[in-house]
Phi, psi and omega in degrees: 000301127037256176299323199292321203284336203256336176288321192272292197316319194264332162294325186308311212301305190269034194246119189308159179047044179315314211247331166305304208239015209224266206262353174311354149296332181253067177237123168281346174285339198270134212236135185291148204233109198278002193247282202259024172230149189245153182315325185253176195198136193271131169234117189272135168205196177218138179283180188179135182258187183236123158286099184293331199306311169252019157079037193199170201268140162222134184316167156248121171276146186032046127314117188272119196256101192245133169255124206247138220241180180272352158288359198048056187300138169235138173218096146281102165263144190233114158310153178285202188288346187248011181109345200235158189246196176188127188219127178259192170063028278173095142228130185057166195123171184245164164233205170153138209245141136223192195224134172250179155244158204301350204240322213211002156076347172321158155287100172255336129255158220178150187318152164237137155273015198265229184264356178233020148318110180290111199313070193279163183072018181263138183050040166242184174236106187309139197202197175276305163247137179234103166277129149284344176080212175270141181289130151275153155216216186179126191293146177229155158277190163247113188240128175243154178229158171248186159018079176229116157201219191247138175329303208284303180308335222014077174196199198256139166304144186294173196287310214288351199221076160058133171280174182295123180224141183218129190263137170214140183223159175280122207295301183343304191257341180113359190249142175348165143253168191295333177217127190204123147242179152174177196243145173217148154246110173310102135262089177306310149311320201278332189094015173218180189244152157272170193190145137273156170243170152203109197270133144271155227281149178050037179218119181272125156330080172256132213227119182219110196276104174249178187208184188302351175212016174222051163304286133017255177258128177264223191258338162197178175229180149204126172207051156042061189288176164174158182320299347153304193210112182298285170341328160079162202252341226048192201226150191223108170237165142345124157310122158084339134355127157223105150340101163262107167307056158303146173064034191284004173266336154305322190305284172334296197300325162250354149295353172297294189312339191260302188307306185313335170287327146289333154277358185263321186315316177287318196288327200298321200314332171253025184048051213224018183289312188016060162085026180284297217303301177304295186313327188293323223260312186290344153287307144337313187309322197305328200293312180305305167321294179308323168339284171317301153350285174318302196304314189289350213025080152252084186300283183334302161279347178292328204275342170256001158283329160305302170332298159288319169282008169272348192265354169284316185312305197286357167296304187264359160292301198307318165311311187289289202304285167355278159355275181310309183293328173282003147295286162348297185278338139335318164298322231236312150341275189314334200272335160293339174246016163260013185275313185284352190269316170295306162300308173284357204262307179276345166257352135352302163275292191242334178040058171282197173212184192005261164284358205252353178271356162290299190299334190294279169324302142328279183307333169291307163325275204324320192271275199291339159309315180300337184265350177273319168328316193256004197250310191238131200260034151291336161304323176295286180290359192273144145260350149220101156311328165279352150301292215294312187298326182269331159317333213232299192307275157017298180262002141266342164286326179290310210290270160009296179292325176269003168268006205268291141349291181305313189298328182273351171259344166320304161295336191275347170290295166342294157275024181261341189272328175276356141307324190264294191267343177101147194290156193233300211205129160279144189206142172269141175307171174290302165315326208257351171280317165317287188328301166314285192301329183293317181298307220282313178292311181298344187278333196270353180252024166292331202270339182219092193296286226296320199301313200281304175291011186247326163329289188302294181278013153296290212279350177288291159344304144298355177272292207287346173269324185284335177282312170292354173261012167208153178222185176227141184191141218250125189254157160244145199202155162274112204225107143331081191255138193325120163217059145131183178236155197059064197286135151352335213192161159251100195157172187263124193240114177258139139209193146274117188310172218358071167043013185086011174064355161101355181268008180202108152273181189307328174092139167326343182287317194269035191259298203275347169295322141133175215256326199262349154275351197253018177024223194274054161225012161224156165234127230260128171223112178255191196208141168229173178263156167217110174266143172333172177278339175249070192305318204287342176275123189263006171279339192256128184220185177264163176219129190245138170255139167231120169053250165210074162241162193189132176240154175233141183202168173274339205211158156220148179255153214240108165242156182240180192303340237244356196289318197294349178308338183269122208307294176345294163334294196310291168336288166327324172288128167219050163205145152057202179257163160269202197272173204220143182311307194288356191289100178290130136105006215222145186215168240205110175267162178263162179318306198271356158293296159333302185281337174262352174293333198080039172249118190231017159214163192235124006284206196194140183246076169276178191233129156227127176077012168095349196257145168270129176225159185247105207275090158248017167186176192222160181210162187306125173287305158350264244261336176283327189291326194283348187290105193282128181245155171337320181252044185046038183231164159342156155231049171260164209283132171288157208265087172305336207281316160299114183303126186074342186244134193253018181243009165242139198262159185265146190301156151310318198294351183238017190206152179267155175260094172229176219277154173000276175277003154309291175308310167323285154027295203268359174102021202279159161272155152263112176287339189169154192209126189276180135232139163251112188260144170288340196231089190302324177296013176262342197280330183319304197282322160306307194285336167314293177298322179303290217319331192276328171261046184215030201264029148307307168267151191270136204220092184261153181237146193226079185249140181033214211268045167211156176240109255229119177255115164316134165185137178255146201214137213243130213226139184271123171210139201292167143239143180055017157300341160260031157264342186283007199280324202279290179344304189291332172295306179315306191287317170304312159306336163312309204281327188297332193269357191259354173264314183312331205261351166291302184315281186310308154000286191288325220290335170296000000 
């Protein structure tokens, strides 16, 4: 390997004009001279599949090549016969080649992204003409998935900690397969992603959709799991095959459910259960609930009873899974402290000397591993226990080695100082005293076998009654924490913390889940904001006209009718009405807007956005600015233009009120969403059920005179430690007295 890196190195080296004609594209100084490059530029490539037989790329004839410029621009081209295309007028933008067939419109090739993708634009130079070289692409099946996001959020995982990322792998080894792509699309209102796969053909398949802080554990799968087989068979698909994952957030939810059914089953089995099961056994229910669902075609509720059992499943994965690794990582603990137990075990016992205290130790090893093997159930739940064992070995022979290293340079210091200065004081290493001292003890509990075994099962007896009468185990619970007094309201307030920063709202998923946990006995009024396209500017504003007056504000807000239930509201109007279920088109001004346009009757026809809007009602600004959300901040559009800071809101006096599905229309978020409950002992048990599967979001409850922020929070908890206060006393003075009576022993 060697020789081939220093012969491609030494070709790299003699290939004339390198940095001219080679790498002066990857120059950050170099800057384009518009008199010898003309703006656009023709780019020639070839689509290509990778031929293994002969190790080399062979074009695909009629291939669709779509290229998208950075004006966003779309240029479709069909390669000849040999593969190769030419799209003029053109700079910069991404492209991607695929081939459909002619008779069923499949997809039968598609980009490959795997290992034989060809590196384009490496080592070309943007020009008047550009070779991209080759498009790989690869025959494929097709797979399409829906409703890929984060449960716990319902939304697209926020931006700072990664998008939807889908992992594929050959279910068999767990690994890439050799040629795989695929596509996703943000709908970003809706709050979830669409995704194409391309798969290759006749290889089962399994898909794991993760994101920027759930790599680890990801956020669902989907490999085709059942009761029969936890583990899942994976998806095998056809050439030219193309797979719609219906219903694919049920799909997700139950392949969670069937692998999680295999981990409780291995866990319960060492009682390692730790309070999993009931959630697990209501997750089945959700699944069923979803079924059910279908069959009646209640679309609505199947999707949100699917919903709820991917964000519970995933709960009790992560919980499960933790579990099992702290089994696991448990191992590598014990095996560190049978290693000095093994050494005392064998002079103890067999006290040999050369090969046969090798062999001796081997056996011993060998023997109490294999006895630990039926006792702890990390041997079980590990999926290669013998990595783990040979791994720890492994990394104690380098530690060995480097101390082995150290000591010796060590010495050589020594003497280099007892060279320059003269022996001062003799002295034993440290190593060399342990050592001594470990020899010297173990000789001395030789001499009193029955004495040395009656010790020894006394402090194993106490040990072993104090451990099994207590455990430790970590709960996760939804804990009402206090943030305040006196609510607006009686009822439950969703948002996003620091509002999502404005790159993520709450969304229609969580508007409508609820709408459907809080049935008829609240009313769901959610609100969006609608900001510039560069919210952080405080130069870009909307501008509304009446005849020829003209107002300017930053931001509007999106309210619906149902808003007026609230007294406050109800207060505020002091002109004309509020908005009405049937109204398109219409907004709502404050008193002092009203007054610089010169509007003194109702309705009224103003202009935003190139659009006719209808003025029905005016309202105090005063008493709307004063208007409070659970969490004590504004509820007018937040004022982005302060950097960083997510808590100051813009006046009424800057921003418009108009109605709901108007502000969707116009491209608005939905930022947050009330409930108003009629029967308040109901709200605790509503806020309960979001928070627990939603606990993405900040989810305040307003029950009688407190204000209450939902949040799951995961709690360590002891069992039988206070019964255990007296025992322990005890078993220490046991232990103390069985050392006092070693001593005064020797001391005869």
């Amino acid at each position: 390997q060697v020789e081939i890196i220093f012969l491609c190195l030494y070709r790299i080296a003699l290939t004339p004009n390198l940095y001219k004609e080679y790498l002066s594209s990857f120059s950050y100084e170099q800057t384009v001279n518009r008199r010898e490059l003309p703006y656009t530029s023709t780019i020639r490539g070839r689509v290509a599949i990778y031929n293994a037989t002969v190790g080399w790329y062979t074009g695909v004839p009629n291939a669709l090549l779509a290229f998208i410029s950075k004006g966003g621009r779309v240029f479709v081209e069909m390669t000849d016969e040999s593969g190769f295309f030419s799209i003029s007028h053109v700079q910069g933008g991404t492209w991607s080649a695929f081939k459909l067939n002619e008779s069923t419109g499949n997809l039968i090739y598609a980009p490959d992204f795997g290992v034989y993708k060809y590196p384009s634009l490496v080592l070309t130079k943007w020009g008047p003409e550009v070779d991209i070289g080759f498009y790989t692409v690869f025959k494929c099946g097709t797979a399409v998935l829906f409703d890929l996001m984060d449960p716990s959020f319902l939304q697209i995982p926020p931006m700072d900690g990664g998008q939807v990322l889908l992992s594929i792998y050959e279910h068999d080894t767990h690994s890439a397969p050799t040629s795989f792509g695929s596509s996703v699309q943000f709908l970003m209102r809706e709050g979830y992603a669409v995704a194409t796969v391309y798969l290759p053909p006749d290889v089962p398949i399994e898909i794991l959709l993760k994101t920027g802080y759930a790599l680890k554990m990801p956020l669902a799968f989907l490999i085709n799991a059942s009761g029969e087989s936890s583990e899942g068979a994976g998806y095998r698909l056809r050439e030219g095959e193309q797979y719609i994952f219906t219903y694919t957030a049920l799909r997700l939810a139950e392949d969670l459910y069937w692998v999680n059914n295999g981990y409780l089953q291995t866990a319960e089995r060492y009682q390692l259960g730790g309070g999993f099961a009931k959630k697990h056994d209501s997750i089945r229910g959700f699944i069923e609930q979803a079924k059910d669902m279908l069959k009646s075609r209640r679309y609505d509720m199947a999707y949100h009873y699917s919903i709820m059992a991917w964000a519970f499943g995933r709960d009790v994965y992560l919980g499960l899974r933790g579990l099992i690794e702290d089994s696991v990582n448990a191992i590598v603990y014990v095996i560190a402290m049978m290693l000095p137990f093994i050494f005392l075990f064998e002079r103890l016992v067999f006290h040999a000397e050369g090969l046969k205290r090798i062999l001796s130790l081997i056996g011993v090893s060998l023997f109490f591993i294999s006895l630990l093997s039926f006792l702890h159930p990390g041997f079980i739940v590990a999926s290669n226990i013998m990595m783990v064992i040979v791994s720890f070995i492994v990394v104690i022979l380098v530690l060995m080695v480097i101390a082995v290293f150290f000591s010796i340079f060590s010495s050589a210091v020594k003497r280099l100082a007892i060279r320059m200065r003269g022996m001062h004081f003799a002295e034993i290493s440290k190593g060399d005293a342990a050592v001594m001292s470990f020899s010297v003890g173990v000789e001395n509990l030789r001499k009193r076998k029955s004495k040395l075994l009656l010790t020894l099962f006394s402090i194993i007896i106490v040990v072993m009654a104090l451990v099994m009468f207590t455990s430790t185990s970590t709960i996760t619970l939804v804990q009402p924490l206090p943030a305040g007094e006196h609510p607006p309201y009686q009822g439950i307030y969703v948002k996003r913390l620091d509002w999502g920063k404005l790159q993520h709202q709450v969304g229609e998923n969580a508007v409508r889940q609820l709408r459907i946990i809080c049935g008829e006995d609240a009313i769901v009024t959610p609100r969006i904001w609608v900001h510039p396209i560069n919210p952080a500017d405080p130069s870009l504003r909307f501008t509304l006209s009446y005849k020829n007056n003209n107002i300017t504000f930053h931001a509007m807000i999106g309210m619906t009718p149902e808003e007026i239930n609230n007294a406050i509201i109800q207060s505020a109007v002091i002109a004309g009405r509020w908005f009405l279920p049937t109204d398109r088109w219409t907004c709502i001004l404050t008193e002092k807007q009203a007054e610089r346009l010169g509007i003194t009757e109702l309705p009224a026809e103003v202009t935003l956005l190139g659009r006719k809007f209808i003025v029905t009602g005016i309202v105090d600004g005063n008493i709307f600015d004063d208007i409070r959300e659970m969490d004590g901040e504004a509820i007018t559009p937040l004022d982005a233009t302060q950097e960083r800071i997510w808590s100051i809101h813009f006046p009424s006096e800057d921003n418009l009120i108009i109605g709901y599905r108007d502000a969707l229309l116009l491209g608005g978020r939905i930022v947050s969403v009330s409930a108003r409950f009629s029967n308040s002992s109901l709200i605790s048990e509503a806020a309960k059920v979001f928070s627990g599967a939603f606990s993405g979001l900040a989810i305040y409850s307003g029950v009688g005179d407190f204000i209450y922020l939902n949040t799951k929070m995961r709690r360590i908890s002891i069992h039988g430690l206070e019964m255990q206060a007296i025992p322990l006393g005890i078993a220490i003075l046991i232990l103390f007295n069985l050392m006092l009576g070693e001593v005064y022993g020797r001391k005869r």
